[in-house]
C-alpha positions in Angstrom: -16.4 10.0 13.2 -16.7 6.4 14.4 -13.3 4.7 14.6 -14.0 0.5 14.2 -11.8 -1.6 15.9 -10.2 -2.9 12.6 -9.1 0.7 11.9 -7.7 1.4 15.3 -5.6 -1.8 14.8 -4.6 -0.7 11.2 -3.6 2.6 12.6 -1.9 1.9 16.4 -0.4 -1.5 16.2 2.0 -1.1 13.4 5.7 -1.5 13.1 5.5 -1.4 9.5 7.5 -4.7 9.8 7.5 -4.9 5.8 8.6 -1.5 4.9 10.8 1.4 5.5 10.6 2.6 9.4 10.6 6.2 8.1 8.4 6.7 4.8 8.8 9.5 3.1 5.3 10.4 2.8 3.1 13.3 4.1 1.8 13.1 7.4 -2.0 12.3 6.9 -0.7 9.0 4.8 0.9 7.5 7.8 -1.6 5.0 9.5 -0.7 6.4 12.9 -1.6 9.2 12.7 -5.2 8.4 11.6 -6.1 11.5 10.3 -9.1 11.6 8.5 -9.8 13.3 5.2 -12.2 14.1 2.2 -12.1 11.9 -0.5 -12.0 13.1 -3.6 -13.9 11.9 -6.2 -13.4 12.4 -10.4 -16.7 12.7 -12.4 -15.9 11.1 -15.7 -17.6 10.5 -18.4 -19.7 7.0 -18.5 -18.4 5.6 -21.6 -14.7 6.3 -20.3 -15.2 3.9 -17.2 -15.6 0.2 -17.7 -17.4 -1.0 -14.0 -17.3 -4.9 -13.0 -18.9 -6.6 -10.0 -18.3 -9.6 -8.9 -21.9 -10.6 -8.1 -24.3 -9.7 -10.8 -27.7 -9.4 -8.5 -25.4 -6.7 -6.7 -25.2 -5.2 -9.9 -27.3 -2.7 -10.4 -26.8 -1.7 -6.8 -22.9 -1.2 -7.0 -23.4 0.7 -10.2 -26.2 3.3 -9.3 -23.6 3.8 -6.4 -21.3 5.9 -7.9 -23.5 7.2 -10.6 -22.8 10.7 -11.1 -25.0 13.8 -12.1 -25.8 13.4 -16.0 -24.2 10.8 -18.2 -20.9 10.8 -15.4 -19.6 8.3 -13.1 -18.1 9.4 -9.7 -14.3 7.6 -9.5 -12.5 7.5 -6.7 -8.5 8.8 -6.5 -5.6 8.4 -4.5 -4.6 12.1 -2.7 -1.5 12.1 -4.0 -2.4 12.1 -7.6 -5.5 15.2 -6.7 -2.5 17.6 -8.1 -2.6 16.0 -11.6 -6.8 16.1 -12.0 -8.9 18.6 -12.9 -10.3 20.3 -10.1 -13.4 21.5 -12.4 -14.2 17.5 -12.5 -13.7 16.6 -8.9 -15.8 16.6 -5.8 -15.0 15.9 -2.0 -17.6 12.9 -0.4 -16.9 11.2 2.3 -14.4 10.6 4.7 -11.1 8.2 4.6 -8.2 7.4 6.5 -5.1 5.0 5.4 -4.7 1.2 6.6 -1.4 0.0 6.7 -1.0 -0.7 3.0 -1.0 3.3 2.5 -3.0 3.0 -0.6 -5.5 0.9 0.4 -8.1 3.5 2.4 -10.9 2.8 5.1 -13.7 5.1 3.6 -17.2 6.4 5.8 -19.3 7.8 3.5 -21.4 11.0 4.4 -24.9 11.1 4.2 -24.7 11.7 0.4 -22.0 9.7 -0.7 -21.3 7.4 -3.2 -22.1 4.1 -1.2 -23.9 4.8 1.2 -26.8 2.4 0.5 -24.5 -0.3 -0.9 -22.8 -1.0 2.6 -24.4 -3.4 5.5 -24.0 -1.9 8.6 -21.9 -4.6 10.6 -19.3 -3.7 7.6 -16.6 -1.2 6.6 -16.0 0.5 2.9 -12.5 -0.6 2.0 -11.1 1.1 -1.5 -7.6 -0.1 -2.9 -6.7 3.0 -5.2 -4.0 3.6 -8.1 -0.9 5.0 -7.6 1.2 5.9 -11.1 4.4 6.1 -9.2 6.3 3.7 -5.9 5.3 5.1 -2.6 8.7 6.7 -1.8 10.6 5.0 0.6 8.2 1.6 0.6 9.0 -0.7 -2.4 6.3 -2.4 -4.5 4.0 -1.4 -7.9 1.5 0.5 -6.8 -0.5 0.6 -9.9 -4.0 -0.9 -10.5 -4.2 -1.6 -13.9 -7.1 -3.0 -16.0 -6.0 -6.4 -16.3 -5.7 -6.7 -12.5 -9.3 -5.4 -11.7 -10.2 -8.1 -13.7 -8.1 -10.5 -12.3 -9.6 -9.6 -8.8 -13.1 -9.1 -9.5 -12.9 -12.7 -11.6 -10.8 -14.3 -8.8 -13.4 -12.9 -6.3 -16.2 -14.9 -7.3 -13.8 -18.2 -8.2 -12.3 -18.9 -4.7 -15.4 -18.0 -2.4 -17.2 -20.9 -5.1 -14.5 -23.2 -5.0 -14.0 -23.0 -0.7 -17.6 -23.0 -0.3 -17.5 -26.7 -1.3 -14.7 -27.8 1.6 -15.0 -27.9 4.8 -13.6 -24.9 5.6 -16.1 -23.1 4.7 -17.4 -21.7 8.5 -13.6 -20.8 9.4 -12.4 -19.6 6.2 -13.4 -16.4 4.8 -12.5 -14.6 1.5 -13.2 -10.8 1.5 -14.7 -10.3 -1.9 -13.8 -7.5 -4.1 -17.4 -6.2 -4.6 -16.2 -4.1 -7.4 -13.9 -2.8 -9.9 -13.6 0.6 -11.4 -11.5 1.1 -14.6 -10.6 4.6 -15.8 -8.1 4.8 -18.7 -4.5 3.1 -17.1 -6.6 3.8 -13.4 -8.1 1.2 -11.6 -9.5 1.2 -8.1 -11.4 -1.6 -6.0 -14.1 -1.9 -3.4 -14.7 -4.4 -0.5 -16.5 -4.5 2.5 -14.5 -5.8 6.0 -16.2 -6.5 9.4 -16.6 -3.3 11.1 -15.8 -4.8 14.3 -14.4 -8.4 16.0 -11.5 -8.8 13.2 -7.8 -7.5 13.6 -4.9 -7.7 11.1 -2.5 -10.6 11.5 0.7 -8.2 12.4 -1.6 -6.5 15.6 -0.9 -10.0 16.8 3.0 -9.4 17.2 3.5 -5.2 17.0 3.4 -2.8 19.5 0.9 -0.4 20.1 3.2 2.4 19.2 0.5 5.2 21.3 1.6 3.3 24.6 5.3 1.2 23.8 4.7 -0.1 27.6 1.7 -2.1 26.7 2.3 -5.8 26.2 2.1 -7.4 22.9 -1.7 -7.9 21.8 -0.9 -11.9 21.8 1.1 -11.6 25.2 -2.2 -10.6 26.5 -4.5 -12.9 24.9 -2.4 -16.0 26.4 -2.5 -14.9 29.6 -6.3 -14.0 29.6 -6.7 -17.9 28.7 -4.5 -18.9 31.8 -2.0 -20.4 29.7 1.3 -20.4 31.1 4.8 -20.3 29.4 5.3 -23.9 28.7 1.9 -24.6 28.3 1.7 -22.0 25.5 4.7 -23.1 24.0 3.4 -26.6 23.9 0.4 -25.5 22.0 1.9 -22.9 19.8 1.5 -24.9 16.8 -2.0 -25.8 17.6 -3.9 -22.6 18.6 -1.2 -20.1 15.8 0.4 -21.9 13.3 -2.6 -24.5 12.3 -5.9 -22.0 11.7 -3.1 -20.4 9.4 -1.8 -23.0 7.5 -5.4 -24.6 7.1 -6.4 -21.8 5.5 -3.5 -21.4 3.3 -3.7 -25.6 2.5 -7.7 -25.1 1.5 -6.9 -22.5 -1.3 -4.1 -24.8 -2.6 -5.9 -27.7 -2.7 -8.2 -25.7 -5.2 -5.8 -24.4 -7.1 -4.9 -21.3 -5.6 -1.9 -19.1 -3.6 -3.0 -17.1 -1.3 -0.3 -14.5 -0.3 -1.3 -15.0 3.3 1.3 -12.3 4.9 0.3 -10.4 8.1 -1.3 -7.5 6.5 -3.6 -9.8 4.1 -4.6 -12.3 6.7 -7.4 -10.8 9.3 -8.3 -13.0 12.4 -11.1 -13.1 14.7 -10.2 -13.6 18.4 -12.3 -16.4 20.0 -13.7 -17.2 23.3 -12.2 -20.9 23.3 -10.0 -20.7 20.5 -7.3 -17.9 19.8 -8.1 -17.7 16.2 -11.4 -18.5 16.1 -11.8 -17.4 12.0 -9.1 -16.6 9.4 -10.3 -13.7 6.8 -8.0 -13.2 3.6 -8.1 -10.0 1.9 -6.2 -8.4 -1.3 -6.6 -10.6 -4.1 -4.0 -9.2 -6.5 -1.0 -11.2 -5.1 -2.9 -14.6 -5.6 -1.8 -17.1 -7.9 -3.7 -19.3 -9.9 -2.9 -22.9 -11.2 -5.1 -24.6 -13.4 -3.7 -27.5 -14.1 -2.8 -28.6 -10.5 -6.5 -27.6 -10.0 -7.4 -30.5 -12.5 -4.7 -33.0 -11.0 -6.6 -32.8 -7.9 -10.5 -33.3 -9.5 -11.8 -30.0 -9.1 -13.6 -28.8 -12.0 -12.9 -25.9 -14.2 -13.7 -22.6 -13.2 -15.2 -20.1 -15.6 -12.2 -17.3 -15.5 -10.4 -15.6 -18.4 -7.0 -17.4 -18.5 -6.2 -15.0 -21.5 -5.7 -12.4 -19.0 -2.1 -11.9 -17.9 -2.5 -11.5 -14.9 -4.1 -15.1 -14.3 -0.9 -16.6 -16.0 0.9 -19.1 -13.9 4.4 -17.4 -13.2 7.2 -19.9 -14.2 7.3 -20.9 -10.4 5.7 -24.4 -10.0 2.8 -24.8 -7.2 5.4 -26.4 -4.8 7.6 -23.3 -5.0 4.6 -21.1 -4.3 3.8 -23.7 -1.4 7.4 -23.0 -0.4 7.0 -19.1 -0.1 3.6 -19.1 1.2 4.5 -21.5 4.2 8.2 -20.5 5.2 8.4 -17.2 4.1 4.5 -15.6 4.7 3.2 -17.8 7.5 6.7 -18.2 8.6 7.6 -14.7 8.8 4.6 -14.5 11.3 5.6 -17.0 13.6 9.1 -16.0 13.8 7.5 -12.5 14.9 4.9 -14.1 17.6 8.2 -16.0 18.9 10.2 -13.5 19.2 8.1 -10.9 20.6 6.9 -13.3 23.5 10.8 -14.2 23.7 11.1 -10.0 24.4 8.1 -9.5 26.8 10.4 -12.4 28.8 7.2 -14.9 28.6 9.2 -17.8 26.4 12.6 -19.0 27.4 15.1 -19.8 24.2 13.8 -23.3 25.8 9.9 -22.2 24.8 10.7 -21.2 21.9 12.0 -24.4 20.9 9.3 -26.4 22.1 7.1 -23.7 19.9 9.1 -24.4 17.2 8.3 -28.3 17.5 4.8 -27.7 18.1 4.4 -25.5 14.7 6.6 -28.5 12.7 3.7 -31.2 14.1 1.4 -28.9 13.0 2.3 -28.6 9.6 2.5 -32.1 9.1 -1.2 -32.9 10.6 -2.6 -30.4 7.9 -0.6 -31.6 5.1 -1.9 -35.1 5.6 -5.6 -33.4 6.0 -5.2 -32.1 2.5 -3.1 -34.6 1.2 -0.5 -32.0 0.1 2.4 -34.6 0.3 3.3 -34.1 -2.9 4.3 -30.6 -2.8 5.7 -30.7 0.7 9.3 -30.1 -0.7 11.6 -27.7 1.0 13.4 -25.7 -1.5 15.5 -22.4 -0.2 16.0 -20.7 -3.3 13.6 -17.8 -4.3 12.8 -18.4 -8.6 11.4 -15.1 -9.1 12.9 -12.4 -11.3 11.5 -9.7 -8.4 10.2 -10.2 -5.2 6.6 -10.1 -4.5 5.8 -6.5 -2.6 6.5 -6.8 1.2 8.5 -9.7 1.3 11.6 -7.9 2.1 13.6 -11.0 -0.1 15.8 -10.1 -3.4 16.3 -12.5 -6.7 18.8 -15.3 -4.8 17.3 -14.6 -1.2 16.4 -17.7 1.0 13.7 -19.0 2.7 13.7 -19.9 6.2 12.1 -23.6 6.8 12.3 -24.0 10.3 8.7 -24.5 11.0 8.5 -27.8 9.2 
């Protein structure tokens, strides 16, 4: 079995920073131990499964996929719901094992598997898969239900139209969600990754928990450059915090959130540059605002606002600019500081330099996009729960100390 780099980095550098340290969860689900396993497939009926793609001249091709043997359609399921199927109706084909998200699998098909043909071969199968119930121990609805396929599939299309047309476009990358599976209240989604030459955000700042000795993945990549200390420090807000925050500015400016936390935002390591490509992946935390879309000249975009799950939240766009900067982006530069501030590489006296560096940072890209008028600071967190993973409460508080 062929391990890509991506899943080695799913798998090894993971301190599971945004959940319980000790899930409760058999031991084939936990990323490190990268055990792989059949995945079993439901044949259901064809007129019980609803199938959108997000490009329709890939079609055909995603849909003849997981055609199954007369009138059925092979669906994918989650291993810990396998107890509650009928075994008559399911079949093993192909391989997965877990990425950090524990529902979310890395699937190699076999030589007869569904998607076999559908997959380039510089790319990976990824498959986001319903749960009915929480993960125990790890907080967060785990459910895919119909109206967020849709949502995702819809949004898919949207944003990689809408940042094709900014200059962003060769730096910026948003993983499409190929397709969407409906089954009854079950829903699961397919995307393809980079096999190789892409790492998740939090392998910047975790350990490699196979070898705790190794330095930090972005302790090593610093000094590989020759950078020292307080030339790093210097920088920090240049080479880190500003391919980040581009990224997050070029979605706003059209209209959209992107929950760019550690586990959603994949990087590509440069030669010159240290993030040399932001990739964004998971689009069922993104928010969309149509109106602040308009207010900045963009056109309308063809998506079904009567779904719920395309509804603005009560939150304004500056609140969402609010969480997105100081508590996702934030959270990972507080993380990069601290674990260079561990490996002994920044003084407390780096650090604040870092932190300086990051603030200048923040303002060049907001006067790039002209995002002025939503650069408020606000602490307070208006939402009745806390998005999934961002370890905050109703009444927590945001952090602003990078801007």
């Amino acid at each position: 079995m062929r391990v890509p780099d991506l899943i080695h980095l799913e798998q090894q550098v993971n301190e599971r920073l945004l959940s319980d340290p000790r899930p409760r969860l058999p031991p084939f689900l936990i990323p490190e131990i990268g055990r792989w396993q059949s995945l079993t497939w439901i044949r259901a009926p064809t007129e019980q499964i609803q199938i959108l793609c997000d490009d329709p001249a890939e079609s055909h091709a995603w849909r003849s996929a997981v055609a199954g043997p007369a009138e059925s359609v092979l669906f994918p399921i989650h291993p810990l719901l396998e107890p509650l199927c009928d075994h008559e109706a399911c079949l093993k084909s192909g391989h997965f094992t877990v990425s950090a998200s524990y529902r979310t699998v890395f699937f190699e098909p076999d030589g007869k598997a569904a998607l076999n043909e559908c997959v380039p071969e510089d790319c990976l199968t990824m498959i986001k898969l319903h749960l009915d119930e929480p993960l125990p121990g790890i907080p967060g609805d785990r459910r895919l239900t119909a109206d967020k396929i849709r949502k995702c599939v819809q949004l898919s299309s949207a944003i990689c139209k809408a940042l094709s047309a900014t200059h962003l476009r060769h730096s910026l990358t948003v993983l499409r969600e190929r397709m969407g599976m409906i089954y009854g209240q079950r829903g699961a989604l397919f995307r393809c990754v980079p096999r190789r030459g892409v790492l998740p955000l939090f392998a910047l700042y975790s350990r490699d928990l196979t070898d705790k000795s190794s330095p930090p993945l972005l302790l090593g990549e610093l000094e590989r450059r020759g950078f020292g200390a307080h030339q790093a420090a210097a920088c920090f807000g240049e080479i880190i915090a500003e391919p980040l925050l581009r990224g997050l500015f070029a979605g706003l400016d059209q209209g959209f959130a992107l929950e760019m936390h550690g586990q959603n935002t994949l990087v590509s390591i440069g030669a010159d540059s240290l993030i040399n490509r932001v990739f964004f992946r998971d689009l069922e935390g993104v928010q969309f605002f149509p109106k602040w879309r308009a207010a900045r000249g963009h056109p309308p975009l063809a998506l079904d606002l009567d779904n719920p799950e395309l509804q603005p939240r009560p939150a304004t766009p500056h609140r969402w600019y609010n969480r997105n900067v100081d508590h996702d982006i934030g959270r990972t530069l507080r993380n990069c500081l601290a674990v260079l501030q561990r490996a002994g590489y920044f003084s407390r006296h780096d650090a604040s330099v870092a932190i300086r560096s990051c603030r200048a940072a923040h303002r060049r890209v907001v006067r790039e996009f002209d995002l002025c008028s939503i650069d408020r600071a606000g602490h307070w967190l208006p939402f009745s729960r806390a998005p999934f993973g961002s370890g905050l409460r109703p009444g927590g508080y945001f952090r602003t100390q990078f801007r």
